[in-house]
C-alpha positions in Angstrom: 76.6 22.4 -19.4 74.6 24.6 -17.0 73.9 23.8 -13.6 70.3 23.0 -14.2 71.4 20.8 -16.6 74.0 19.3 -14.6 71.2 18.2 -11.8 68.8 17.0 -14.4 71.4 14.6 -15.4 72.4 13.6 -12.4 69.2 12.8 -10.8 68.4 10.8 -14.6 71.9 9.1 -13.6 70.6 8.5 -9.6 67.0 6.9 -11.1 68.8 4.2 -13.5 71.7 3.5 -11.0 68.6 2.8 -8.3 66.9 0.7 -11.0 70.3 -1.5 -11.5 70.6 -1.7 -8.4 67.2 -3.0 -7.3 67.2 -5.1 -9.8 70.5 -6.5 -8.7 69.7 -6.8 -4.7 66.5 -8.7 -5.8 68.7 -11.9 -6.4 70.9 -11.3 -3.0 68.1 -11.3 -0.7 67.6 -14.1 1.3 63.6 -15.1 1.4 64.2 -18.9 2.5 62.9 -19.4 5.6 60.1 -16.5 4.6 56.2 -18.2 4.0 55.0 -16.2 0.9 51.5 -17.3 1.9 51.7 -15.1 5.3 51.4 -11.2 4.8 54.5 -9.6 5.2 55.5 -7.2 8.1 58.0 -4.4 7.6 62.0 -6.1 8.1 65.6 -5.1 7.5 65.8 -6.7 4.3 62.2 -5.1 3.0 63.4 -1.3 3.9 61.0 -1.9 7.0 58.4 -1.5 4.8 55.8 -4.4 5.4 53.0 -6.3 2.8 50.4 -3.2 1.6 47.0 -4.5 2.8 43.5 -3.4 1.6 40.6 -4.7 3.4 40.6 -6.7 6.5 44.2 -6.6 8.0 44.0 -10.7 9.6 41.8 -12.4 7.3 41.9 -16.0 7.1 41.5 -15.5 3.1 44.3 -13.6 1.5 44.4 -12.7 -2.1 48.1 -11.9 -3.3 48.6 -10.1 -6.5 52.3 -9.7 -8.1 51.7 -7.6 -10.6 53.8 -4.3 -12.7 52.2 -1.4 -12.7 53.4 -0.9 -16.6 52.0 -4.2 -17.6 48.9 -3.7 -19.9 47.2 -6.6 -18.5 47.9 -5.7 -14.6 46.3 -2.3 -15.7 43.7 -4.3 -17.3 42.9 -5.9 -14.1 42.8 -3.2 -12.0 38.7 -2.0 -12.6 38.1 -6.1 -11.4 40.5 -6.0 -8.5 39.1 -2.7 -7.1 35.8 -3.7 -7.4 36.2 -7.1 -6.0 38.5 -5.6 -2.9 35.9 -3.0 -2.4 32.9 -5.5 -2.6 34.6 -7.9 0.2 36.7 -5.6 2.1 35.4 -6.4 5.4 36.0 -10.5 4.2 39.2 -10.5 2.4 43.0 -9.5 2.7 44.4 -8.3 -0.8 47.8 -7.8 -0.9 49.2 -6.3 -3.7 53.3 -7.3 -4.4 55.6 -5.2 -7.2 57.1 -7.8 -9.4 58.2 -4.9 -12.4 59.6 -6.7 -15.8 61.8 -4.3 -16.3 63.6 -5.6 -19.6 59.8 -5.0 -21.5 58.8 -2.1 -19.6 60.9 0.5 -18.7 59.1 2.4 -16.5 57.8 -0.5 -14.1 60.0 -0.2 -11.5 60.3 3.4 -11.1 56.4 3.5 -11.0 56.9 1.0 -8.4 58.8 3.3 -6.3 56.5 5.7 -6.6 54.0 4.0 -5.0 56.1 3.2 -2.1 56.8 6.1 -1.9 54.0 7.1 -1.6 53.0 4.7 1.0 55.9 6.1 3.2 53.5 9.4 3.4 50.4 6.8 4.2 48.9 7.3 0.2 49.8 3.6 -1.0 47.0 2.8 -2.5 46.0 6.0 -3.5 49.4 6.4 -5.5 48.7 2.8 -6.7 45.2 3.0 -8.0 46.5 6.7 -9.7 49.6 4.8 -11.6 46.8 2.2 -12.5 44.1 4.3 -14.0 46.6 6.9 -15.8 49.0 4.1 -17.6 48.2 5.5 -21.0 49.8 8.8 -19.4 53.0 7.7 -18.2 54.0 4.5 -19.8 55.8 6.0 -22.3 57.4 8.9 -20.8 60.9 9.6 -21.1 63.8 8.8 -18.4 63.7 13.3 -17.9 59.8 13.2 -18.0 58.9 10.4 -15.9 59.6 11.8 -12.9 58.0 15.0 -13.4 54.4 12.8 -14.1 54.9 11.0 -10.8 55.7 14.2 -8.9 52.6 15.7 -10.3 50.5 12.6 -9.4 52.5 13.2 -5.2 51.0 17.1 -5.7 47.4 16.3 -6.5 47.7 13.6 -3.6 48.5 16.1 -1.2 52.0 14.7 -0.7 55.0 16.5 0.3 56.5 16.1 -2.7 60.4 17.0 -1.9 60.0 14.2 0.1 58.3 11.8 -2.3 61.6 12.6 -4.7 64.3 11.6 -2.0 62.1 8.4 -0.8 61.7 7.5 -4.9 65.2 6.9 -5.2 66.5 5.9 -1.4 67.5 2.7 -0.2 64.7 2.4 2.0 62.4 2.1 -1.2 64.5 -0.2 -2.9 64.8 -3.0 -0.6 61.1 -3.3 -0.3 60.8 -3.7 -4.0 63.9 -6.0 -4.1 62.3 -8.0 -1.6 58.4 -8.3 -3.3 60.6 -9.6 -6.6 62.5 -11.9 -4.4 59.3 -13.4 -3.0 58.2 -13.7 -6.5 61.3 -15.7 -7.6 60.8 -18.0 -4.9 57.6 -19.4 -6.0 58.5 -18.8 -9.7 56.6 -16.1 -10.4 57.3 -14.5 -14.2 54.8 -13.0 -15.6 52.1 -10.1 -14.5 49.5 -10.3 -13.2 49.7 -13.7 -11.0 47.2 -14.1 -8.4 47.3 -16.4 -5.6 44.4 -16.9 -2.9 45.5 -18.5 0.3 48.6 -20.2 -1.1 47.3 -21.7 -4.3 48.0 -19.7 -7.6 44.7 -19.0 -9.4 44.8 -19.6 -13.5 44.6 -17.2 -15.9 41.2 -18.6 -16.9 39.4 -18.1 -13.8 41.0 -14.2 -13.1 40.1 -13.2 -16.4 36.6 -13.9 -16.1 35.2 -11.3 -13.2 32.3 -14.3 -12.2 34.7 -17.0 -11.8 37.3 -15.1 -9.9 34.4 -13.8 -7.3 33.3 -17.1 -7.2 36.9 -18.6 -6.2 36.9 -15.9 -3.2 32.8 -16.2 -2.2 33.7 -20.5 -1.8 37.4 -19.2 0.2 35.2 -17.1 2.6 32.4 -19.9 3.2 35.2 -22.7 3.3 36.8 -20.9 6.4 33.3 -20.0 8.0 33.4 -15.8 6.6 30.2 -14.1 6.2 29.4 -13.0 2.7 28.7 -9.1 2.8 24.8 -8.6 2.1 25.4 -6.9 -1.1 27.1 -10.8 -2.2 24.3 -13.2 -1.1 21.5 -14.1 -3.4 
């Protein structure tokens, strides 16, 4: 085997040893005395990595979403998330949690890591609205490939990209996604997308309806005395 092909391998070998192993930590962590409602600052057991927020940072109205970014119907969800977010970003606190089901989708939880990655180099949501609106792209993409896409994605975001591919596959990166599944468990989280707003998990019939969903955060804001943005109000 040549030496190219030796470090191919072993960074394929690195990748599914950090995916067993994430996936593995997720049950040790200790989340116990941890309130899921609360947004999350970086700790020891997250990699020091804290909740990602979009919108107002201490909002008395949080929207959580666990979600994969393999899963069809996360991806689904996106254009309604980001438009919503967007729309009420001087109201609301989304915070967006990696809960990958790896056994259906192979390439959840490295994509996962690729957004935190990312975040370590201040593109979080960048990375994570790319990996959203390119799933057709990468979904299927082989255990050599894979990485290769992401990279690419890191380039075109301006990221240093030697970087990006240590931080994909430290330990740093998989804590914080061990802890996000960990948080999930606790409050039985398991399936993608689940959405909860200020505590209280939201059904699948009022998220997948756009109207009903904006109107569950627009009667959040006015319960706890929040402006509407002018572009909301009648």
């Amino acid at each position: 085997m040549s030496k190219k092909a030796w470090i191919i391998f072993a960074a394929i070998c690195v990748l599914v040893l950090g995916s067993l192993v994430a996936l593995s930590n997720s049950k040790k962590v200790d989340v116990s005395s941890v309130d899921t409602n609360k947004v999350q600052s970086g700790t020891e057991q997250s990699g020091n990595i804290g909740d990602h927020v979009f919108g107002k940072t201490d909002s008395k109205v949080v929207l959580t979403e666990y979600g994969d970014f393999q899963c069809p119907g996360c991806g689904g969800m996106h254009p309604t998330i980001k438009s919503l977010t967007e729309k009420y970003e001087g109201q609301l606190t989304f915070v967006f949690r990696n809960f990958p089901l790896t056994q259906i989708h192979p390439n959840a939880l490295v994509a996962a890591s690729a957004a935190e990655s990312a975040g370590l180099q201040g593109k979080y949501w960048q990375m994570h609205n790319t990996l959203f609106e390119n799933q057709d792209a990468w979904k299927n993409a082989s255990v050599k490939n894979r990485l290769e896409v992401f990279s690419d994605y890191a380039n075109t975001l301006g990221l240093d990209v030697e970087k990006f591919k240590t931080d994909i596959v430290s330990d740093q990166v998989s804590k914080k996604i061990s802890f996000d599944l960990a948080l999930g468990k606790k409050i039985n989280v398991s399936s993608t997308p689940t959405f909860y707003l200020n505590g209280k998990q939201i059904s699948n019939d009022t998220w997948g309806d756009q109207e009903k969903l904006e109107k569950a955060i627009t009667d959040e804001l006015k319960k706890n005395n929040i402006a509407l943005p002018e572009t909301a109000k009648e």
